[in-house]
C-alpha positions in Angstrom: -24.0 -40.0 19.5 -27.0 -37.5 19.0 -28.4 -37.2 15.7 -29.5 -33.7 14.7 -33.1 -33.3 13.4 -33.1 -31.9 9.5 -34.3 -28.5 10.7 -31.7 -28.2 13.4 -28.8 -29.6 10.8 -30.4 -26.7 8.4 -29.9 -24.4 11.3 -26.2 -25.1 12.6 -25.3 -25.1 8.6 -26.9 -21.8 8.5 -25.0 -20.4 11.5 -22.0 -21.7 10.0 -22.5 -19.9 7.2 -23.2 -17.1 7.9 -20.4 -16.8 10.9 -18.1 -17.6 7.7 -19.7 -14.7 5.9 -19.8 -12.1 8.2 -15.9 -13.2 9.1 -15.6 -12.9 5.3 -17.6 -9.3 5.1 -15.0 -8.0 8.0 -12.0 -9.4 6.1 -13.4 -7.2 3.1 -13.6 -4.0 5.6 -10.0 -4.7 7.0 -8.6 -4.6 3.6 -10.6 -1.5 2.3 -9.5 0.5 5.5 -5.8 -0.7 4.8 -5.9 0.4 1.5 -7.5 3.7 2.0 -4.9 3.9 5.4 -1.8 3.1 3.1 -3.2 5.0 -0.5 -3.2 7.8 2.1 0.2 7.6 3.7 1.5 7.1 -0.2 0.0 10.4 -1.0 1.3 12.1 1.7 4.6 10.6 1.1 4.8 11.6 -2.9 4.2 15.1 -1.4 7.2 15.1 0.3 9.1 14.1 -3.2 7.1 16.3 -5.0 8.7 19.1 -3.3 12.0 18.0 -3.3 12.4 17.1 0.3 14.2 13.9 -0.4 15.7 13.5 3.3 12.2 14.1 4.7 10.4 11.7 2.4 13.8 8.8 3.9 12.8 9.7 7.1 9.3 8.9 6.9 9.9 5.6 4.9 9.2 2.3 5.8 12.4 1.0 8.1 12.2 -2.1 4.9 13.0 1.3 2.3 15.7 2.9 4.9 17.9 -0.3 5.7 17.9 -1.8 1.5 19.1 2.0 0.8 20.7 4.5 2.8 19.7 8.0 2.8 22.5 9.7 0.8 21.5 6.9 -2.1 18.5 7.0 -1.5 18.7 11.0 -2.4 20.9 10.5 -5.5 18.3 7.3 -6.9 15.0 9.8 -6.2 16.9 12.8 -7.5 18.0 11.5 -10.5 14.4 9.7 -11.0 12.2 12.7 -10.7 14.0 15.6 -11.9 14.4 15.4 -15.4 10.5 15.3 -15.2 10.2 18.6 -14.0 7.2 19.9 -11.4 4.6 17.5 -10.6 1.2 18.8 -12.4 -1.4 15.3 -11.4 -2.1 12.2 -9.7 -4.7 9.9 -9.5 -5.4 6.6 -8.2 -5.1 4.1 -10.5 -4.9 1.1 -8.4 -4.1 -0.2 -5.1 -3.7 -4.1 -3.8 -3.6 -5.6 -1.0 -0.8 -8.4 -0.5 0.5 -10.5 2.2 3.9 -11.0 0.8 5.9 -9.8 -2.5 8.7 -11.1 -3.6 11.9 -10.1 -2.2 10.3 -8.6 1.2 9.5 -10.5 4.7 5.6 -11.5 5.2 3.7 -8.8 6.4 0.8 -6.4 5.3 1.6 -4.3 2.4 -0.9 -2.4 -0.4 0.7 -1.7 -3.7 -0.5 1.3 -5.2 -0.9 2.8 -8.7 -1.3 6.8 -9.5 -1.3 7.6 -13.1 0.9 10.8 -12.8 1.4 13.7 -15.2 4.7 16.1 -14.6 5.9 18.6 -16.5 8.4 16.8 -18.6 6.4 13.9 -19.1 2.8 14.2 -19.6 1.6 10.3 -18.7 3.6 8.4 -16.5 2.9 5.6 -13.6 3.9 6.0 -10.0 4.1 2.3 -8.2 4.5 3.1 -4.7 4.3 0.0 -2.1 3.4 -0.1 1.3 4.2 -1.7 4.3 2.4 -2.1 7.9 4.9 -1.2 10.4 4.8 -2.8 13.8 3.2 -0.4 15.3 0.3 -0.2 13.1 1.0 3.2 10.8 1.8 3.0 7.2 4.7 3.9 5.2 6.3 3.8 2.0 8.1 0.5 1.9 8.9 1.2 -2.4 8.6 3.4 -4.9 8.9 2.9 -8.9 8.2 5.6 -11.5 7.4 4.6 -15.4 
């Protein structure tokens, strides 16, 4: 059994910790990219709603949003959601977290995002839209909520 010297056991802790915080440091940039990657595909996604184009807005969904609801309902539930509140006027980011799982959905990467929206029939509201990391790496909208 070799016994290490205090300066080299001061060294090999020192390389362990910092291997553990650089590992750490790139876990921080892998979630920041995915959030900006998903906040982004969210955005993109509301457009779509925001001007109506329902069946567009299904088709770029998540394949978790298209097989819970099928496009016809799916058109009816988003319909019914956002038209009494007339023409989108803002959005901003409110928030946006990263998860590994949610209740109800399989394991996988996901961001859950925030906007604090304003539309013509409803001057404050909250958009929750959710997510998801598809197989081949893009993001989509895996949920959407409006409060």
């Amino acid at each position: 059994m070799e016994v290490l010297s205090a300066g080299a056991l001061i060294s090999l802790i020192g390389a362990v910790l910092l291997s553990n915080f650089t590992s750490a440091a790139m876990n921080v940039e892998n979630r920041q990219a995915a959030i900006k990657a998903a906040s982004d595909a969210a955005e993109d996604w509301l457009a779509l709603v925001d001007k109506g184009q329902y069946a567009e807005a299904w088709d770029a969904a998540s394949p978790l949003l298209q097989n819970a609801v099928p496009e016809a309902q799916f058109d009816k539930m988003v319909s019914a959601a956002r038209r009494p509140l007339g023409k989108s006027a803002s959005r901003g980011l409110k928030s946006a977290r990263y998860a590994a799982s949610l209740p109800g959905a399989p394991d996988g990467e996901y961001v859950v995002i925030q906007f604090a929206a304003s539309f013509e029939n409803k001057k404050s509201a909250i958009e929750t839209v959710t997510s998801a990391r598809g197989a081949d790496g893009k993001w989509r909208v895996s949920g959407y909520y409006i409060k």
